[in-house]
C-alpha positions in Angstrom: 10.4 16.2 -5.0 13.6 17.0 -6.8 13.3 18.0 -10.6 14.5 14.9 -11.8 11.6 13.0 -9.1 8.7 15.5 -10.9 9.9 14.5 -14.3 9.2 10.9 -13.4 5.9 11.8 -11.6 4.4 14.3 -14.0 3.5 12.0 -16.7 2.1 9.5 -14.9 -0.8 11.8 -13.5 -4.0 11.3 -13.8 -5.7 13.7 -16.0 -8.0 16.3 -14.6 -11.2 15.7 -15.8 -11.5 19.6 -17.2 -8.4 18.7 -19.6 -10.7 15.8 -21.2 -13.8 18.4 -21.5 -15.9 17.0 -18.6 -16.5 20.3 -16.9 -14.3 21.6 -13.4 -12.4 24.4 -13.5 -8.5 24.0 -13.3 -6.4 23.2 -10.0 -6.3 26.5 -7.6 -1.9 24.7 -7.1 0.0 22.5 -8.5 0.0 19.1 -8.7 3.7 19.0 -7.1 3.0 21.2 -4.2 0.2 19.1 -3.3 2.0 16.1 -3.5 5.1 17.2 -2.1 2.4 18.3 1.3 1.1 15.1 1.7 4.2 13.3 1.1 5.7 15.1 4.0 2.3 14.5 5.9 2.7 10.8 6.2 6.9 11.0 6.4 6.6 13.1 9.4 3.1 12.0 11.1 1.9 15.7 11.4 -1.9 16.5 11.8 -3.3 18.0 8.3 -3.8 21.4 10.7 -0.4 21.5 11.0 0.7 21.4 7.5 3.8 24.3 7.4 3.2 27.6 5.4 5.5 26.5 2.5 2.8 24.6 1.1 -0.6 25.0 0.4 -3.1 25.8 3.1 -3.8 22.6 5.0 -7.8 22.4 3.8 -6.5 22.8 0.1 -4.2 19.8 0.3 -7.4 17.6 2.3 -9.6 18.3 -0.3 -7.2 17.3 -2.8 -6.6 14.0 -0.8 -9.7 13.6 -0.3 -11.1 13.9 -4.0 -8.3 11.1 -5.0 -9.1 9.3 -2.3 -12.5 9.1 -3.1 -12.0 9.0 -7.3 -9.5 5.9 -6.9 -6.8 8.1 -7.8 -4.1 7.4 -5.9 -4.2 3.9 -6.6 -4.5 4.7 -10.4 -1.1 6.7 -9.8 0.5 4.3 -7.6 -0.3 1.3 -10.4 1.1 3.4 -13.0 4.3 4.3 -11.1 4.4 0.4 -9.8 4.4 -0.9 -14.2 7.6 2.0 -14.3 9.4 0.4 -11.3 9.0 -3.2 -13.0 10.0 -1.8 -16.2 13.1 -0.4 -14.8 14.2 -3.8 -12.9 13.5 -6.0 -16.0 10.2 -7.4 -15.1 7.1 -7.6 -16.8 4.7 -4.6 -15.6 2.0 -7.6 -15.0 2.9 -9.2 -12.4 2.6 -13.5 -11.9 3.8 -14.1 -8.5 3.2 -12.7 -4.6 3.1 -12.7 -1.4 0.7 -12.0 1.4 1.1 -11.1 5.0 -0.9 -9.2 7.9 0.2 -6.5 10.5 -1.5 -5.4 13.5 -1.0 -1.8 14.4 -2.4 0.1 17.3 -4.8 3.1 16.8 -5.2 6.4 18.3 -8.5 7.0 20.2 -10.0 9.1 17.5 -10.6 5.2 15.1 -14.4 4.5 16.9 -15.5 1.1 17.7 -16.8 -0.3 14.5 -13.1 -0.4 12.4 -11.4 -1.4 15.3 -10.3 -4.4 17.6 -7.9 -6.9 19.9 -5.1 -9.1 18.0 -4.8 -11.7 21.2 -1.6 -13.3 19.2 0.1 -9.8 19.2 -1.5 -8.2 22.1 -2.5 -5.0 20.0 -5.5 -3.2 19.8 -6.1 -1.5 16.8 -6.4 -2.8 13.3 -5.0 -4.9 10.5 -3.4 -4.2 7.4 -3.7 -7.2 5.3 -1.6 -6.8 2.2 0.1 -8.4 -0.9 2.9 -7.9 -2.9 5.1 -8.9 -6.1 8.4 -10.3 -5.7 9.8 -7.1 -5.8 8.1 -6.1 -2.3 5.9 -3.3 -4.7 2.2 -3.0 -3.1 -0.9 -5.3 -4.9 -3.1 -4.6 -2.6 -4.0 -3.6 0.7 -7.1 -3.7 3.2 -7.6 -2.5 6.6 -9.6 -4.2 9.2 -9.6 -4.4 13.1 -7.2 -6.1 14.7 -9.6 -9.2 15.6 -10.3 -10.0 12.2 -8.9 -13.7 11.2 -6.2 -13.4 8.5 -7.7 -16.6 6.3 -11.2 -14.2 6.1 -9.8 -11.1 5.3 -7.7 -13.0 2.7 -10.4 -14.3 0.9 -11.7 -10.6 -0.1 -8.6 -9.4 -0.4 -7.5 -12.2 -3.1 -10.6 -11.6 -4.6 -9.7 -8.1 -5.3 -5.9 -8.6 -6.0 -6.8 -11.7 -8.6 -9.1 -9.2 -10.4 -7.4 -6.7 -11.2 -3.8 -8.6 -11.9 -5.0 -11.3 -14.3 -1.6 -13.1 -14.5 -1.3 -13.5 -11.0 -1.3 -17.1 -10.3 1.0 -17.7 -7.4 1.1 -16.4 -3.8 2.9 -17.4 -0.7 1.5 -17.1 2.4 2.8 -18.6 6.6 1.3 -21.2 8.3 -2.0 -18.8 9.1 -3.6 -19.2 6.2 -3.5 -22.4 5.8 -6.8 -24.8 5.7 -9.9 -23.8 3.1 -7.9 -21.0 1.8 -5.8 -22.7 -0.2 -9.0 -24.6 -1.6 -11.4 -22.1 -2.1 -8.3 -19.9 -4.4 -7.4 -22.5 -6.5 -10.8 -23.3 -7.4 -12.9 -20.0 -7.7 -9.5 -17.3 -8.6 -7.2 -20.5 -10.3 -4.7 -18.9 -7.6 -2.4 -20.8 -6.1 -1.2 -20.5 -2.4 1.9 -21.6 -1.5 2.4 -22.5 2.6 5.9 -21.6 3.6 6.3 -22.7 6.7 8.9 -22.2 9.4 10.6 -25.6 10.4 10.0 -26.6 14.4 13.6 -27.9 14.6 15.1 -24.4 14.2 15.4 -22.0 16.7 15.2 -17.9 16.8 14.9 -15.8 14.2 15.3 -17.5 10.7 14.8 -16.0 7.0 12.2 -17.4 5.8 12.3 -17.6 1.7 10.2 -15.0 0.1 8.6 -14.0 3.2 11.1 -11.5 4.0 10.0 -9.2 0.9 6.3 -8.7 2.4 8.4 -8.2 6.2 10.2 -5.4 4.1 7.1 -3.6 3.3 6.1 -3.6 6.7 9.4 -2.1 8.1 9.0 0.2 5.2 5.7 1.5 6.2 7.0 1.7 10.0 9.5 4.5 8.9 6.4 6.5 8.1 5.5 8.2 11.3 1.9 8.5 10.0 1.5 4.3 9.4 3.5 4.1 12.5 0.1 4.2 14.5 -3.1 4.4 12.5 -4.6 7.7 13.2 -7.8 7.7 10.5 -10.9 8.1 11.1 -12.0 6.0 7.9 -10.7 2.7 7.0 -10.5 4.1 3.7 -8.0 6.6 4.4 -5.8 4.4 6.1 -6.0 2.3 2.9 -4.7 5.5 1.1 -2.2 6.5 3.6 -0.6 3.2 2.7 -0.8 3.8 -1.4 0.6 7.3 -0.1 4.0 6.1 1.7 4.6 3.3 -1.0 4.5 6.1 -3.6 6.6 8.2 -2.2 9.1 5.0 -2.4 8.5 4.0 -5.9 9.1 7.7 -7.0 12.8 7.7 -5.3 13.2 4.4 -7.2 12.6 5.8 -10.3 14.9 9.1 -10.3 17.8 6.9 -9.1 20.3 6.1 -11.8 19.5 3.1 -13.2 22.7 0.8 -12.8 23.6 -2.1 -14.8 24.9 -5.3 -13.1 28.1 -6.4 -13.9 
């Protein structure tokens, strides 16, 4: 991170709990050296082993992923910095409106059997990322399953989770996959609405689709990560966090830039 990226980031920490007088000694590095590691961990899709000597040894920065992976952390950041980036474009931190989509990725041989399986549509065997967003293509949130599992199932947890923690959220678009129940069951038991948008059968070839092309931008985002370019995590909890990780990374650019004013 540049100075002017850390003096976006270092506010929006989370506190160690030894600052609030809940016991832990202080952090053996700093905060921006760790981050800085694992931000160049998922850019450049190295094995944690391989971490270079500029930055903390690599079993340091683990444990430190590890401890916010498992404490929530990183999604308390990334929610924080997410409210900033709103802030900045206008927008009310809270967001009202969405959009939902899947990707199947393929995985390396060290994901075993149980998180794992065949997308026939896309021919990939791996897993899912199911995932929704604002209008602003900023993460809501994400889960990973194997590539087998149908998009209108994994959409009904997933919906469950988004619609709980963003209370004002009551619209969400969605392709022709989820349609059927989902739509039903959203309305009734999350007073979410899904709206269909649905590719028209007299056009042919690639067509833009309105507001599906922010949650397509994500995608391609998270494709320029060489780590999410192929899921290589053991846990389908880390592959969760990788995902937080790359996004973060994104929304901490956004906020150094210069802000500039239209017109």
């Amino acid at each position: 991170m540049t100075d002017a990226e850390w003096a976006v980031v270092r506010p929006l920490l989370p506190e160690p709990g030894w600052m609030r007088g809940r016991g832990g000694q202080p952090e053996a590095y700093c905060h921006r050296a760790m981050l800085d590691a694992i931000a160049y961990l998922v850019d450049n899709g190295i094995k944690w082993r391989a971490m270079p000597v500029d930055f903390p040894p690599w079993d340091r920065v683990y444990a430190f992923f590890r401890r916010w992976r498992d404490h929530g952390l990183v999604r308390e950041f990334h929610d924080r910095l997410r409210g900033q980036v709103r802030e900045k474009a206008g927008r009310d931190p809270r967001p009202t409106a969405g959009m939902i989509d899947s990707q199947s990725v393929k995985a390396d041989a060290v994901v075993g059997a149980d998180s794992r399986g065949f997308d026939g549509g896309k021919l990939v065997n791996g897993r899912k990322r199911h995932v929704v967003v604002d209008t602003l293509g900023l993460l809501l949130g994400v889960m990973v399953t194997g590539a087998d599992a149908g998009d209108r199932a994994a959409a009904r947890v997933l919906l469950e989770q988004v619609a709980a923690a963003h209370h004002r959220l009551a619209l969400v678009w969605a392709d022709g996959g989820y349609t059927g129940s989902l739509v039903e069951h959203c309305l009734a038991t999350f007073a979410l609405v899904v709206a269909i948008v649905k590719r028209s059968d007299n056009v042919k070839g690639f067509v833009v689709l309105p507001k599906r092309w922010i949650v397509e931008r994500l995608f391609a985002h998270l494709m320029r990560s060489r780590r999410l370019a192929r899921d290589f995590e053991r846990r389908v909890t880390s592959a969760e966090v990788m995902i937080y990780w790359s996004m973060t990374a994104l929304m901490i650019r956004r906020l150094a830039r210069p802000h500039r004013e239209r017109g």
